[in-house]
Backbone bond lengths (Angstrom), bond angles and torsions (degrees), N, CA, C in turn:
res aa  C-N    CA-C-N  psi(-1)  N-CA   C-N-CA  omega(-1)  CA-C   N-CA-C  phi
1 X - - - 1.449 - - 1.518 111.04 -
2 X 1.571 98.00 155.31 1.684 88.21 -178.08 1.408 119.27 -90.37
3 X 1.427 111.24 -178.44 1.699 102.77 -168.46 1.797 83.27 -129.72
4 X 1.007 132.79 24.26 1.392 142.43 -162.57 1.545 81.41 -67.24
5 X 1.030 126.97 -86.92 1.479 136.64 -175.44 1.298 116.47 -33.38
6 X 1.160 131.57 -43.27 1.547 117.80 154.86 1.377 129.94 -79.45
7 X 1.593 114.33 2.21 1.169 97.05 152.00 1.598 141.65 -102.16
8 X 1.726 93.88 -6.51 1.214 97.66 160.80 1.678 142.97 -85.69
9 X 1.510 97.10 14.92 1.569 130.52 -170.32 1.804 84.35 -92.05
10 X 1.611 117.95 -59.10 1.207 122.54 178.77 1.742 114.73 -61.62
11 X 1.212 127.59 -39.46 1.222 107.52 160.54 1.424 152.48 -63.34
12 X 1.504 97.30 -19.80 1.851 134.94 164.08 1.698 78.57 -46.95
13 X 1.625 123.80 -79.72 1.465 133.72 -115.03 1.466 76.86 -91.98
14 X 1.158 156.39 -18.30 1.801 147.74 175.60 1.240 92.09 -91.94
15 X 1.629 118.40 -71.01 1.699 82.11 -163.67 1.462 155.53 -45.28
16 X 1.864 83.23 -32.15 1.631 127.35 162.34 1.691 107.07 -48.07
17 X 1.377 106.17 -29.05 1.335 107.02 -171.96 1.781 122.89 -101.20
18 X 1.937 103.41 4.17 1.620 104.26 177.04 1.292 85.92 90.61
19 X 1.611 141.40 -6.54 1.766 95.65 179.13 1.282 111.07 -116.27
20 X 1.206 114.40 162.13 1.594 136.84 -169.20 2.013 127.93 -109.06
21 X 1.527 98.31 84.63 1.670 90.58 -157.61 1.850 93.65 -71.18
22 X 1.519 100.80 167.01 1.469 133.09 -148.14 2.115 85.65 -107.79
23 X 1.350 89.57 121.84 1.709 94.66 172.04 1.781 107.07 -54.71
24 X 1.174 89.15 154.23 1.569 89.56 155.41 1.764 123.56 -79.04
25 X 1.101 138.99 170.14 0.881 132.74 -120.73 2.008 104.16 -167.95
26 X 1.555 90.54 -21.21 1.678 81.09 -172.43 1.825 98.45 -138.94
27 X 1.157 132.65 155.28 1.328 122.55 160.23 1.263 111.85 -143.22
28 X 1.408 105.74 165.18 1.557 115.34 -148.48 1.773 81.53 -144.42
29 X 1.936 109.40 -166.24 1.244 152.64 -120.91 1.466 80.80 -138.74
30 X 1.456 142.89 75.30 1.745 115.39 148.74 1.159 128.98 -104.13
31 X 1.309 122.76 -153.87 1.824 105.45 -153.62 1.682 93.63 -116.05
32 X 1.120 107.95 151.01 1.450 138.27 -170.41 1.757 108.51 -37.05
33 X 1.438 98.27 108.94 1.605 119.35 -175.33 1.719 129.75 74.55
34 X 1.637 89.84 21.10 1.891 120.09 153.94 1.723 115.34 -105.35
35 X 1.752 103.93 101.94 1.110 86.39 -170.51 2.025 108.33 -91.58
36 X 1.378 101.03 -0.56 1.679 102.21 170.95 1.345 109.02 -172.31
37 X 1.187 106.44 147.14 1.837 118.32 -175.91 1.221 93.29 -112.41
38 X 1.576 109.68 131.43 1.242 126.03 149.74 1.854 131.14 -119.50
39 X 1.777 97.25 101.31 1.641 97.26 -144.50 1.431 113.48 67.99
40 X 1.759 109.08 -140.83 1.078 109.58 173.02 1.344 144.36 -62.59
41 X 1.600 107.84 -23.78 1.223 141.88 178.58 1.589 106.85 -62.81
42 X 1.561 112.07 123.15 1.467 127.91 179.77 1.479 109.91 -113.56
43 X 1.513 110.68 84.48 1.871 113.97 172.71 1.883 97.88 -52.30
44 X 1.032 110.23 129.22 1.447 127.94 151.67 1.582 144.12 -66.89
45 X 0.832 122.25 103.70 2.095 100.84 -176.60 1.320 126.29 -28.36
46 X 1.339 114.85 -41.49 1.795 119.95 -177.30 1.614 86.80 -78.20
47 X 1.408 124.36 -51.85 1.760 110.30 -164.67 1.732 90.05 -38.55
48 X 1.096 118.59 -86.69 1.708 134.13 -162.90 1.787 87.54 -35.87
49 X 1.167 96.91 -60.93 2.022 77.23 -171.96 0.937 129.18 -63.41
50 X 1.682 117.35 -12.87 1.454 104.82 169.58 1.560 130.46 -86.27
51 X 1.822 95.31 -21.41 1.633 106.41 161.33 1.291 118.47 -59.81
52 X 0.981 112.48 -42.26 1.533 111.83 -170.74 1.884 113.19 -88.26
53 X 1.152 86.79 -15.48 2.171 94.64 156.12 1.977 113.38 -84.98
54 X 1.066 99.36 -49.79 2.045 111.94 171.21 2.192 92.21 -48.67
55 X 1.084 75.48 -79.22 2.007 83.03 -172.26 1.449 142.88 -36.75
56 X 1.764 86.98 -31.26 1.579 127.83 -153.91 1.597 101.52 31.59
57 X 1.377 99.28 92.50 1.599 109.27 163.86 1.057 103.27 -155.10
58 X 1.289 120.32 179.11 2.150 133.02 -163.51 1.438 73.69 -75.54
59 X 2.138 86.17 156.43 1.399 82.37 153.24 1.484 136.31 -102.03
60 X 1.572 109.38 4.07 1.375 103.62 136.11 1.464 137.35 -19.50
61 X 0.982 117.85 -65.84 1.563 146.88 169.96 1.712 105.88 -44.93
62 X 1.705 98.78 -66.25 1.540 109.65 175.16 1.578 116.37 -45.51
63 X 1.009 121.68 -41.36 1.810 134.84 -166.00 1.442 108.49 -76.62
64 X 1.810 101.56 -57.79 1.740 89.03 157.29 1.336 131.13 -55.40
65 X 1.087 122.82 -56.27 1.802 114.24 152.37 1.358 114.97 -10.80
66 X 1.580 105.16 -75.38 1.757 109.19 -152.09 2.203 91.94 -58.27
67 X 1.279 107.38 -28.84 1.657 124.13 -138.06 2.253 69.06 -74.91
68 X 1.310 79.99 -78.82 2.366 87.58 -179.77 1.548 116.68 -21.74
69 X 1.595 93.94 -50.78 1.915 102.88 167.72 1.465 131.73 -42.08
70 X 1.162 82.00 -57.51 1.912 117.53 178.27 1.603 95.79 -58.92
71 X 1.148 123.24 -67.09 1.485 127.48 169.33 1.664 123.80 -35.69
72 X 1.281 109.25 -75.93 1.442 101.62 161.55 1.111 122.92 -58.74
73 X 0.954 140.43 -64.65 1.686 134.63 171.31 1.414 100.46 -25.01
74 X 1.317 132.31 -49.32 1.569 108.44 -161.70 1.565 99.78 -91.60
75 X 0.780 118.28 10.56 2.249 134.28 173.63 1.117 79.71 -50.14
76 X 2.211 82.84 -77.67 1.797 93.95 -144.10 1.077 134.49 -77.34
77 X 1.619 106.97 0.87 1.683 125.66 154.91 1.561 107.62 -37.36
78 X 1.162 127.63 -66.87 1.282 154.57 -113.78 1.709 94.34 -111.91
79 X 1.162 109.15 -21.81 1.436 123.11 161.90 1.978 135.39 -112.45
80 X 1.614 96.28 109.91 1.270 110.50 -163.10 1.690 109.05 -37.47
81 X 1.419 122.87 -50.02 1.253 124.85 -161.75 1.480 104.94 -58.39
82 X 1.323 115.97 -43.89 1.758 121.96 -158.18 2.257 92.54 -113.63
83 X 0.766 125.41 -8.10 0.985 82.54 173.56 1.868 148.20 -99.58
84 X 1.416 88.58 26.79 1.559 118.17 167.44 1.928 89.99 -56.42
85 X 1.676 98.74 -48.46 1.720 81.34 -141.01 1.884 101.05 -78.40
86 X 0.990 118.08 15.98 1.891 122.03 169.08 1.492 115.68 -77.61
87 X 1.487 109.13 -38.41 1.105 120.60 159.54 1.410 126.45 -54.80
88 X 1.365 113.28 -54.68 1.404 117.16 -172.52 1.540 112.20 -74.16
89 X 1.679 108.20 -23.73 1.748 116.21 -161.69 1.814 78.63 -89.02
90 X 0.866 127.41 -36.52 1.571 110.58 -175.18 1.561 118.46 -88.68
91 X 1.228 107.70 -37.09 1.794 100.50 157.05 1.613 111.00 -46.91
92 X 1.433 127.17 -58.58 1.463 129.87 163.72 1.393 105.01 -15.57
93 X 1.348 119.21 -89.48 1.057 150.34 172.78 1.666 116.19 -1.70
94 X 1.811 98.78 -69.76 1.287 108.76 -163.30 1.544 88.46 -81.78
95 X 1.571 136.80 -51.08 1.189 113.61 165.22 1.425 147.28 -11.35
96 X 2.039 111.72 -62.79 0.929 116.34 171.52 1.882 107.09 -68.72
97 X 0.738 118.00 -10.01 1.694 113.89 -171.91 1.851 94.05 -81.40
98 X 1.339 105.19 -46.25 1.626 91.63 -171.29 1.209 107.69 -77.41
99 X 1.472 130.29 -28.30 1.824 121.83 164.77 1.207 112.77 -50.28
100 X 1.621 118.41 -34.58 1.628 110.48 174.82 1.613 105.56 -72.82
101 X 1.079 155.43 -12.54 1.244 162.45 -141.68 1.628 82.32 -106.48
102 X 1.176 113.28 -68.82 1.704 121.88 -149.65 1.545 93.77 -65.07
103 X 1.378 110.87 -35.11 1.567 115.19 -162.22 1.820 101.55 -76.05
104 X 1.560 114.57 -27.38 0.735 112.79 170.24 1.907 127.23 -71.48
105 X 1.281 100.19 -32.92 1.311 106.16 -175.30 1.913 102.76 -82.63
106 X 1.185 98.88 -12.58 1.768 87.59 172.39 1.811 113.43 -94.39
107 X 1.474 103.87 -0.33 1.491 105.47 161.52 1.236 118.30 -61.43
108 X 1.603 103.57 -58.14 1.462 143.27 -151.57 1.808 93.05 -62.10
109 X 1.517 119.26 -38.24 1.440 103.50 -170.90 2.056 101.57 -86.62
110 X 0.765 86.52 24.59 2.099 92.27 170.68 1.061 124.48 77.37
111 X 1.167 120.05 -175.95 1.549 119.63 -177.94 1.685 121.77 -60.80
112 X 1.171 118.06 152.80 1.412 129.81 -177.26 1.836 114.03 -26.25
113 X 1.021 142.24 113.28 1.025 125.55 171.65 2.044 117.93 -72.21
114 X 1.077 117.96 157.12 1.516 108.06 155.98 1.396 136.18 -1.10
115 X 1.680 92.19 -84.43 1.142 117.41 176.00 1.529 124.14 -66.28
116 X 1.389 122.90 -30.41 1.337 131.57 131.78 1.484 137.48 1.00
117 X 1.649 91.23 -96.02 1.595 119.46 157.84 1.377 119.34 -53.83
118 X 1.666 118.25 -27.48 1.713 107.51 176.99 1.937 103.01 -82.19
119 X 1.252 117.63 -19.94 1.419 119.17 177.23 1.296 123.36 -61.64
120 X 1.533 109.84 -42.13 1.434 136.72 162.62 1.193 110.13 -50.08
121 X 1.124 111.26 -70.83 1.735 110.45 -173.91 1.477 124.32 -72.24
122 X 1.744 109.52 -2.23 1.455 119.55 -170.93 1.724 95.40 -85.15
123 X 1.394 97.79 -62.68 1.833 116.00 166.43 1.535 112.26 -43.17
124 X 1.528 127.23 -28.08 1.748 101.82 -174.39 1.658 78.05 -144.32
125 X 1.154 124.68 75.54 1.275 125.30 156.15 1.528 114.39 -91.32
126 X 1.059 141.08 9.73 1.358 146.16 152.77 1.364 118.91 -53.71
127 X 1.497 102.05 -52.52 1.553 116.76 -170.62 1.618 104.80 -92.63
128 X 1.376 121.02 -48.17 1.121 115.25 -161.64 2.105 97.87 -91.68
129 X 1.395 115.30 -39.58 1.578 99.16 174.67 0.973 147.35 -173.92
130 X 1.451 96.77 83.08 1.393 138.25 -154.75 1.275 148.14 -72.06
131 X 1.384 117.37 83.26 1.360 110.47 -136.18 1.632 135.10 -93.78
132 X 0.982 124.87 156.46 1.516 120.25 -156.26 1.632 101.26 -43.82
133 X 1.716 85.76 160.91 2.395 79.00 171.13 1.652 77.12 -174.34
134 X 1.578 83.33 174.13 1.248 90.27 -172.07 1.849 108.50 -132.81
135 X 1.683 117.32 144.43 1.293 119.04 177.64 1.558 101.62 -79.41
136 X 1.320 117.96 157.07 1.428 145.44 -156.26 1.395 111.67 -128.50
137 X 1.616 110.98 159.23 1.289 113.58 156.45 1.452 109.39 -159.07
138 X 1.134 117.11 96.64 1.880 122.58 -159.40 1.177 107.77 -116.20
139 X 1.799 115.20 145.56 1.245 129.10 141.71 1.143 131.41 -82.74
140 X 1.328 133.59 140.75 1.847 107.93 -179.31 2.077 86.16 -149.27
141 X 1.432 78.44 144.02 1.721 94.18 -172.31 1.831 97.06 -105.41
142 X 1.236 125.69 103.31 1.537 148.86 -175.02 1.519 98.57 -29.90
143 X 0.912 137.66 169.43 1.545 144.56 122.94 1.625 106.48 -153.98
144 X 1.290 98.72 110.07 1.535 101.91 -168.81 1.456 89.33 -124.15
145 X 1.284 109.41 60.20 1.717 118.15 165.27 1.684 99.99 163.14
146 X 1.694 101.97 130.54 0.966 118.53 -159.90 2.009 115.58 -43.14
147 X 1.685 76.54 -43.26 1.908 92.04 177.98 1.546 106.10 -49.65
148 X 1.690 124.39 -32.82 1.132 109.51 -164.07 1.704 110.87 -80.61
149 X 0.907 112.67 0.16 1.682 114.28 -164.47 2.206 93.73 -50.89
150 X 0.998 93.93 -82.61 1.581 119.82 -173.74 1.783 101.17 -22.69
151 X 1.240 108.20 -34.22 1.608 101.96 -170.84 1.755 109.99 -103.54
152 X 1.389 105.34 -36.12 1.473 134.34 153.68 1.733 98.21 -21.78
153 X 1.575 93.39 -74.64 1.967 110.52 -162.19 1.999 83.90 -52.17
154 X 1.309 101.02 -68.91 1.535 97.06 -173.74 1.313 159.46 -10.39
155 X 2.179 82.43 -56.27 1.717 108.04 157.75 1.535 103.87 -62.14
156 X 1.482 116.11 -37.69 1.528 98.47 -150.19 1.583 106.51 -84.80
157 X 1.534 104.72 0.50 1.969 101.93 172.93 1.629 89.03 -80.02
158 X 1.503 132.33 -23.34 1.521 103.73 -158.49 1.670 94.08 -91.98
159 X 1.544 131.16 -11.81 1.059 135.83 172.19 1.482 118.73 -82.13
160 X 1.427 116.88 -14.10 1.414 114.27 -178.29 2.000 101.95 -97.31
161 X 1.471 116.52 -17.53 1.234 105.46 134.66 1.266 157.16 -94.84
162 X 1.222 99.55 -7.10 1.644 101.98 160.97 1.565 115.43 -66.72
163 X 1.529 139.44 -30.53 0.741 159.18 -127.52 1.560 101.80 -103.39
164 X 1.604 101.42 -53.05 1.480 135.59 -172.95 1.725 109.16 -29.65
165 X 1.105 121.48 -56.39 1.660 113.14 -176.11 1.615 108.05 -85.19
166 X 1.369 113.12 -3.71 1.528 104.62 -172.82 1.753 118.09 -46.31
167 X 1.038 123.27 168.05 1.778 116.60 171.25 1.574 97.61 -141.84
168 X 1.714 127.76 -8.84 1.537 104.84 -174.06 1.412 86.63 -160.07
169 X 1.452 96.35 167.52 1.499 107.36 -176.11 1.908 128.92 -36.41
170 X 1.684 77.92 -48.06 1.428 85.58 -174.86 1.907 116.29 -53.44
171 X 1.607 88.65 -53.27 1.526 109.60 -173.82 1.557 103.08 -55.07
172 X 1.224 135.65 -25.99 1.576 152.69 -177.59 1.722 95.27 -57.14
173 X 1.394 100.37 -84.36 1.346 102.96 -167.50 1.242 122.19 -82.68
174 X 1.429 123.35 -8.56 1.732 122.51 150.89 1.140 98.44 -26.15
175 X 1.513 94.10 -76.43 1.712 106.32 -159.02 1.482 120.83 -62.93
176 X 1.565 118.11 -16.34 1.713 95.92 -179.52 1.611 82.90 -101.46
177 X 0.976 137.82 12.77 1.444 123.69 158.66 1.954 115.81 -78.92
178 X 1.223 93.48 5.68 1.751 85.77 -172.51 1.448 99.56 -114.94
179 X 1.632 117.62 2.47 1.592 108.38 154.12 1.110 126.21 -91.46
180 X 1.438 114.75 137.27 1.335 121.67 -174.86 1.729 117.54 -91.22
181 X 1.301 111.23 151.07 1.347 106.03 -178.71 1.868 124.60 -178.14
182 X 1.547 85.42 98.95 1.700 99.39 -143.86 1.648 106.47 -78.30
183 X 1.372 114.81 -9.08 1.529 124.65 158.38 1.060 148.69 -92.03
184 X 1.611 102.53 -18.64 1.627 140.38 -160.59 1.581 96.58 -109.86
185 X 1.348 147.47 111.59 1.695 134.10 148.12 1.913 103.73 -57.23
186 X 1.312 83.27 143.99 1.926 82.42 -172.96 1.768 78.93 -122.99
187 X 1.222 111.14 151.99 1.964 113.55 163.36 1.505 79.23 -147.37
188 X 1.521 87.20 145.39 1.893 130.29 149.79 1.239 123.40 -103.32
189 X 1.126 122.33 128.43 1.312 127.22 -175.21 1.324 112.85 -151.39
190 X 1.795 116.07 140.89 1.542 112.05 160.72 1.616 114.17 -79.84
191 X 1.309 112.12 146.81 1.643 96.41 169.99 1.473 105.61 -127.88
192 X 1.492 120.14 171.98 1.582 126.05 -165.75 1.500 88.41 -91.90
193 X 1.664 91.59 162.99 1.781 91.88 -172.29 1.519 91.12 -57.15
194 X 1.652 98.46 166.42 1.303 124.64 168.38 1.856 118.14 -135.36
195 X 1.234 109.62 114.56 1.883 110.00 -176.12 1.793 99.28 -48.73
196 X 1.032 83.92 166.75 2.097 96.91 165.00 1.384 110.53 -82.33
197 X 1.285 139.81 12.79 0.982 141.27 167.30 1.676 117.90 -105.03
198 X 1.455 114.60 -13.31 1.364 131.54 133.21 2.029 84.97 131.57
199 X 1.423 113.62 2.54 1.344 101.98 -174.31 1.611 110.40 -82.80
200 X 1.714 99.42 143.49 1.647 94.86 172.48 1.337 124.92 -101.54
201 X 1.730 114.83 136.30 0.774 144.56 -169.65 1.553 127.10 -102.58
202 X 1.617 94.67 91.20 1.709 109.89 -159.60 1.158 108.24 -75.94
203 X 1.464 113.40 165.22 1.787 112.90 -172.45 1.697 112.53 -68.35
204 X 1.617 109.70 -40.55 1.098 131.25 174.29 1.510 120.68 -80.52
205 X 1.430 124.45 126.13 1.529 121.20 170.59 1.955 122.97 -34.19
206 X 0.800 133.15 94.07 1.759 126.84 173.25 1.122 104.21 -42.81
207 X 1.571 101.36 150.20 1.783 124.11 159.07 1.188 121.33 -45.14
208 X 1.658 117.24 120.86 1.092 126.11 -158.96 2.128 96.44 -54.70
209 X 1.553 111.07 137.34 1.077 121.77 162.20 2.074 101.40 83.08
210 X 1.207 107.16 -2.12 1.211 108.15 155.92 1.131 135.69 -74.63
211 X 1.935 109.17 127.71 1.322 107.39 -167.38 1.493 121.06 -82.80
212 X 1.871 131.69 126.34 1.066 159.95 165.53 1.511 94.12 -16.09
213 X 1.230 95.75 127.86 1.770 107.84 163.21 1.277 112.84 -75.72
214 X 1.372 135.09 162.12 1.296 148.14 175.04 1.543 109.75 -140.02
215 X 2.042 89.46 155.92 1.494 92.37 169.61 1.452 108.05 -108.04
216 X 1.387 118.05 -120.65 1.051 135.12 159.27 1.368 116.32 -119.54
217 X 1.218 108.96 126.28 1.556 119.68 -176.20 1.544 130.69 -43.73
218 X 1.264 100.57 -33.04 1.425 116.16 -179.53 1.450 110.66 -88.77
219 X 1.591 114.63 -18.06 1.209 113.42 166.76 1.751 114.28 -99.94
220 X 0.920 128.40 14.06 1.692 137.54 -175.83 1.882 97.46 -109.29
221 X 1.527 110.93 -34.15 0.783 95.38 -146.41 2.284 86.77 -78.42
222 X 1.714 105.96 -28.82 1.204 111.37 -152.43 1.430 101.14 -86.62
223 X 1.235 117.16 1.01 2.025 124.40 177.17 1.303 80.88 -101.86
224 X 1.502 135.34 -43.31 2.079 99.97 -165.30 1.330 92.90 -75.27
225 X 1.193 140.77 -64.58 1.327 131.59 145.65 2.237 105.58 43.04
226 X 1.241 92.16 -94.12 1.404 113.11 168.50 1.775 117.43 -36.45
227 X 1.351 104.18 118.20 1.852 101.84 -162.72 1.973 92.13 -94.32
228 X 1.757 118.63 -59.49 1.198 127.98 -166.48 1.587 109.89 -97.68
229 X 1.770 116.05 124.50 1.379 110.18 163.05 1.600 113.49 -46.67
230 X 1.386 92.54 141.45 1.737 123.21 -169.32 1.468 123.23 77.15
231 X 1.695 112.41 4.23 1.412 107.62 179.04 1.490 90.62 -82.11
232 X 1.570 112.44 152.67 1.140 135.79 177.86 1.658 107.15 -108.32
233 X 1.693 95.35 152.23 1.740 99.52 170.50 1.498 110.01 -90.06
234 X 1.461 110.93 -157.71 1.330 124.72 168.31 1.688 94.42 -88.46
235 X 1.699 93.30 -164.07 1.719 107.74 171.08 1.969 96.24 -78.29
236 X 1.336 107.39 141.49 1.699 109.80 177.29 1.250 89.04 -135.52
237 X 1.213 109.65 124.93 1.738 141.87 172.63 1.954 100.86 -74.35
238 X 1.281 100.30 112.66 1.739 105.26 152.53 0.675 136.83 -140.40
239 X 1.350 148.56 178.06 1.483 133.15 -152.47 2.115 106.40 -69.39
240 X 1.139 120.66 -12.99 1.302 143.55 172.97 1.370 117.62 -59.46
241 X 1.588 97.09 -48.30 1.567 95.85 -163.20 1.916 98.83 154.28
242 X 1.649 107.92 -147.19 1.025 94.23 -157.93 2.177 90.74 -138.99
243 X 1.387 100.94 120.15 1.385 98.91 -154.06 1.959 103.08 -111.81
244 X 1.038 97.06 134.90 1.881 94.68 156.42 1.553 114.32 -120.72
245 X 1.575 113.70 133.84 1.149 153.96 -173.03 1.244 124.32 -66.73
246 X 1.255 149.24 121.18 1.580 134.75 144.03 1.766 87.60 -148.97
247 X 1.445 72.48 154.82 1.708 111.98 -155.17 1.230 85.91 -110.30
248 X 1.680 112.78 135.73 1.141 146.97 169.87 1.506 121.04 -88.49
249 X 1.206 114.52 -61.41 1.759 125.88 174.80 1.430 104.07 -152.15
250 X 1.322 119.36 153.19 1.294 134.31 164.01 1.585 114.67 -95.12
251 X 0.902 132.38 134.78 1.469 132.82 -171.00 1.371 109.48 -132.11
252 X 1.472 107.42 129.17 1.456 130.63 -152.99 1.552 112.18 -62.85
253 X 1.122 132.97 147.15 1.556 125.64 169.59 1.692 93.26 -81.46
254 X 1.466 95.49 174.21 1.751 115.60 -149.72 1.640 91.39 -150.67
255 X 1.276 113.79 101.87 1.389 117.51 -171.31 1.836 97.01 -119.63
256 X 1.082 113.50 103.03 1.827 110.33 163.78 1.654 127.26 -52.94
257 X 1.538 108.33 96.02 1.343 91.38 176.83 1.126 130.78 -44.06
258 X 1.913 129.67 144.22 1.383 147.77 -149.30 1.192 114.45 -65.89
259 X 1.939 113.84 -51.42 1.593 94.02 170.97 1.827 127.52 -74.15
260 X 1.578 120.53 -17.14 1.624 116.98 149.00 1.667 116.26 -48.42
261 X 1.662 115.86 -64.02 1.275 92.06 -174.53 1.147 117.54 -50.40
262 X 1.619 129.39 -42.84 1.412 120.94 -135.97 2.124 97.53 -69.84
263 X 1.351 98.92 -26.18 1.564 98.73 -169.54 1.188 99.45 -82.77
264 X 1.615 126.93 -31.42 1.785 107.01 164.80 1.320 117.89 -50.30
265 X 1.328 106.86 -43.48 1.638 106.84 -151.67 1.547 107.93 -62.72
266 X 2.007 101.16 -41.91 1.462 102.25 -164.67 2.040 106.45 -71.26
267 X 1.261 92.78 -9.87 1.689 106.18 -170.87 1.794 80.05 -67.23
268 X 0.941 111.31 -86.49 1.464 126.66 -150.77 1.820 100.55 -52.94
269 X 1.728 112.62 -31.66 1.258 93.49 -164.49 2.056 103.27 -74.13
270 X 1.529 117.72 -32.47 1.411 119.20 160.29 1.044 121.56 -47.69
271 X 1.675 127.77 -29.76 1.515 118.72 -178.47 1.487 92.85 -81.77
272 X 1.031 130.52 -34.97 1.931 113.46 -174.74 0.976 108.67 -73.85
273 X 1.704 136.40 -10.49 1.337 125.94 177.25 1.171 111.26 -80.96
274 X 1.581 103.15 -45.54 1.967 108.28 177.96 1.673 109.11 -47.47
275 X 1.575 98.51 -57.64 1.329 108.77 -174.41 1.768 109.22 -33.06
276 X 1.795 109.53 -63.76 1.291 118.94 -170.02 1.600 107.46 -59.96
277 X 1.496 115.25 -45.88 1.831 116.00 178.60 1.810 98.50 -55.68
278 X 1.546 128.47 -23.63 1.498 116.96 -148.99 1.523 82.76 -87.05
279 X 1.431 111.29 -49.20 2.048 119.30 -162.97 2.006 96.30 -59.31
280 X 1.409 109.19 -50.88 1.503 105.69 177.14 1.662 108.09 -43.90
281 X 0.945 119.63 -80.05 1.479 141.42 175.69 1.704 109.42 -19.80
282 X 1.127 111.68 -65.47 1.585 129.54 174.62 1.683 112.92 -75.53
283 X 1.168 117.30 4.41 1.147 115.88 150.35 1.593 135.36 -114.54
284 X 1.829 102.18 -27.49 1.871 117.23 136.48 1.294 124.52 -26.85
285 X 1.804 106.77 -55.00 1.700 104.39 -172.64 1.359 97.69 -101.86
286 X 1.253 134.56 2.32 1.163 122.53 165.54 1.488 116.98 -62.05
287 X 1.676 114.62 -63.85 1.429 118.46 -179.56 1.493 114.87 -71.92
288 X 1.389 126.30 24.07 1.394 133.38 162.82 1.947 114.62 -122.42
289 X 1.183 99.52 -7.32 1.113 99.02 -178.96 1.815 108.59 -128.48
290 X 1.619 108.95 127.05 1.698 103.38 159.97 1.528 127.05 -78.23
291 X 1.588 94.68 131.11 1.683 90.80 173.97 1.570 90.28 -121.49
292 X 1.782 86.24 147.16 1.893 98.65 175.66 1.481 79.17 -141.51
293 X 1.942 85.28 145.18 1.554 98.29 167.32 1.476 89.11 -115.50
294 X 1.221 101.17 171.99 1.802 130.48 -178.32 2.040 90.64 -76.58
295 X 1.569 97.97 131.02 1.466 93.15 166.78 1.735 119.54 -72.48
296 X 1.436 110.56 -4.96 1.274 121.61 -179.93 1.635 110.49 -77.32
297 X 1.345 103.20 -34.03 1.532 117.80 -164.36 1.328 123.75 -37.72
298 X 1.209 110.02 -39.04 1.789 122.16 -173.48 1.318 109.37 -87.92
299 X 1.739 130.87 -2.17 1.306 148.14 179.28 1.772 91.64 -90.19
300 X 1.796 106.30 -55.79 1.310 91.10 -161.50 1.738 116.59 -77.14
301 X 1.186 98.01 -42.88 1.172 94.40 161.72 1.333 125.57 -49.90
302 X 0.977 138.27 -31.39 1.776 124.63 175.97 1.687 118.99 -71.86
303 X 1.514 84.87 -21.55 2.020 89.96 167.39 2.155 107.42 -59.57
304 X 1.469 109.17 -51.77 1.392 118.86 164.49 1.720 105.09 -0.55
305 X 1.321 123.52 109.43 1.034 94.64 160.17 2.102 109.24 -110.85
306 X 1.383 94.36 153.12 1.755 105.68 -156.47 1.523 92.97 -133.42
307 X 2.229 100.39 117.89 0.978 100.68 173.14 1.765 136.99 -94.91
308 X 1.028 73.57 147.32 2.404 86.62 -170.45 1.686 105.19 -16.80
């Protein structure tokens, strides 16, 4: 892999710094696909070709680059204060080169499959397709035991008329607050829209890869049900108990036009492949390779100070 990229991080930080590296001066005989050594440092043919493809310049042009790189880099070797950071700018370096590798090899297996694209759109269906639901404002009379059903249904005829002239939230739960019912638990509650498929549909986008709230199906299905805020349902039986309905707002479905999605989707479906080739990979060289940290490490590092 090339180190092209960390050395042109090192030429930023000299030139930036007033100094001026010295051409080379002599050439020699090296071995097949080294087009110049500087010291230890072996410029490559693809390094120079890929600078000079990144830059768009000759690769004339490119070689002096890699050749200036090669130069400073072996400075700030050679100097105690800075030469931590050659190490770190070229670990960078070869890093970003193998993410381009992975990113490349998740091109290379083709376009999005199906199953792919339905993963994508399952994970960011907020943005890409989002489907109508509706906000709520319900009473529901409990029966959390079979015996209670019969008295449960009961409260909720004297709650589906009290309920009956309401027009707004407030007027909603005034009124099922003025039935009494010393056997039965009664709750009022607003709820966030909910699709007809029973998923809820928050005002705000969710955390990426966060799983969708739900209601109950039988109750998603009987609030979309509801066309105008303040129309009310009948009594709707759910596994809860026994609920009456009025609808607050209907809230629009959110469909991403086809040529935007299609370039999210294929974006996102290549980043989960890289992602999955990067986690394989880093767990290959993991069980072949030891890593030890310093038991001090997490002390020194917290001295670090890291800005906002």
């Amino acid at each position: 892999m090339s180190r092209g990229g960390a050395w042109v991080v090192l030429t930023s930080c000299a030139i930036a710094c007033g100094q001026a590296p010295q051409e080379p001066t002599t050439t020699t005989e090296l071995r097949e696909g080294v087009v110049a050594r500087v010291g230890q440092d072996e410029i490559r043919a693809e390094t120079v070709a890929l600078i000079a493809a990144q830059q768009a310049i000759t690769p004339k042009q490119a070689l002096e680059l890699a050749v200036r790189d090669a130069l400073f880099a072996s400075a700030l070797r050679e100097r105690e204060d800075t030469a931590s950071l050659v190490a770190v700018a070229e670990r960078a370096a070869l890093g970003r080169a193998l993410l381009e590798e992975l990113r490349a090899q998740a091109n290379q297996a083709g376009p999005p499959t199906p199953g792919e694209v339905q993963a994508v759109i399952a994970r960011h269906w907020y943005q890409v397709d989002r489907p109508a639901g509706a906000r709520t404002i319900h009473v529901v009379a409990l029966s959390k035991e079979p015996k209670d059903k019969a008295p449960a249904h009961a409260v909720a005829e004297q709650l589906r008329t009290a309920v009956a002239g309401a027009k707004t939230a407030e007027e909603f739960e005034k009124a099922a607050k003025q039935v009494a019912s010393p056997d039965i638990e009664v709750k009022v509650e607003s709820l966030p829209a909910v699709a007809p498929d029973g998923r809820v549909v928050p005002d705000k986008p969710p955390l990426p890869n966060a799983p969708a709230g739900e209601l109950d199906k039988a109750y998603a299905t009987a609030a979309n049900a509801l066309t105008q805020p303040g129309d009310q349902s009948g009594i709707v039986e759910t596994a809860h108990g026994f609920h009456v309905i009025m609808l607050l707002e209907r809230t629009p479905a959110v469909v991403m036009p086809e040529a935007q999605r299609s370039k999210v989707v294929s974006r996102e479906v290549l980043a989960d492949r890289a992602r999955a080739l990067e986690s394989e990979l880093v767990k290959l060289v993991h069980r072949k390779t030891e890593v030890q940290i310093d038991s001090a490490a997490r002390e020194l590092t917290a001295r670090v100070s890291v800005a906002p």
